[in-house]
N, C-alpha and C positions, 0 to 999 in steps of 0.2 A: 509482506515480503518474506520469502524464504528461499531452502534450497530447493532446485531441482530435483527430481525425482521422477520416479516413471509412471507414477500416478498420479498426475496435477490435481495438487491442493493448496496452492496458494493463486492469490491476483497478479505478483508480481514475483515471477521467478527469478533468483539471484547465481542463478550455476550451482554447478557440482560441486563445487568446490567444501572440502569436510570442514572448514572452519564456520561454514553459516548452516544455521539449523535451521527444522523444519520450517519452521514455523517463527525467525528473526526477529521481526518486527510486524508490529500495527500500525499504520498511519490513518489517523481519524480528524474530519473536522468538530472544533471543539461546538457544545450545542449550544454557548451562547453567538456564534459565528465572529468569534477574536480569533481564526487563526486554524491553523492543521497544526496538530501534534502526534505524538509519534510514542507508544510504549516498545521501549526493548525488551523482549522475549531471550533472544540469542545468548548462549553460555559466553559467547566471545565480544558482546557488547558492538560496537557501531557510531563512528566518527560521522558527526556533522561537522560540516565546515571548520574540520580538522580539531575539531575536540570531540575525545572519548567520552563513553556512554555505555555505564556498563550495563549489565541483563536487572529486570526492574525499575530502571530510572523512565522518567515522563519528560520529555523532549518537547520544547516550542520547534514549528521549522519553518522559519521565516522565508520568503522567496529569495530564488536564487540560491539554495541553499546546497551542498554536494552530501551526500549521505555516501561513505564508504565501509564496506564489510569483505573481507579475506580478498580475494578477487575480483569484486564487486564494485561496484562503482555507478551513480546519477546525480543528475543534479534537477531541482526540483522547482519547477516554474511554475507560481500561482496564478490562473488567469482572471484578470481583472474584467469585472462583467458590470453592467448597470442594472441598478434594481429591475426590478420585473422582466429584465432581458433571459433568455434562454440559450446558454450558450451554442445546443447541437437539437437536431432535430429529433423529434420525439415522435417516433412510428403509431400511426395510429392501430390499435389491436382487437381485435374481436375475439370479447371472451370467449365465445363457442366456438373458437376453433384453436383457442390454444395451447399449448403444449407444453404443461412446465417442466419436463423430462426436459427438452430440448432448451427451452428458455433458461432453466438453470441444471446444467447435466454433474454438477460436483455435489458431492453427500454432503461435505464440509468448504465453508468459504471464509478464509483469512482475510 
């Protein structure tokens, strides 16, 4: 998560707005699969479900959860899958023809 900018470099843009940095927040699933959490980056920290988080701190973010920064604002719905289900369709690719310029066109990805 970060600020907008005229060069996308984050997944999830959060506006202009000068109190959220480039570069905000992380949202990662943890690798033993307990959960998504969240490192704050941002000099101005980052209210989950309306408690502060300031830059540094390691965040659980349980579902349902609202994450607000300067002007910014979501709220965060985990989907509920069954094992070996696949939530979205997975394109089949053929390596010889593809394109990782286009597949992935940003130098850096937050």
């Amino acid at each position: 998560l970060g600020r907008t900018t005229s060069v996308p470099h984050v997944d999830v843009p959060m506006g202009a707005d000068p109190c959220i940095s480039k570069q905000h927040a992380t949202i990662y699933l943890a690798t033993n699969g307990s959960g998504l959490y969240m490192k704050v980056s941002g000099a101005s920290g980052i209210r989950v479900n309306d408690n502060y988080y300031e830059a540094g701190s390691r965040v659980r973010i349980p579902d349902k959860s609202t994450l607000k920064a300067g002007n910014f604002s979501c709220m965060i719905n985990i989907a509920r899958i069954k094992e070996g289900e696949i939530p979205f369709a997975i394109p089949r690719l053929d390596p010889q023809k593809l394109n990782l310029a286009q597949a992935f066109p940003y130098e850096q990805r937050t």
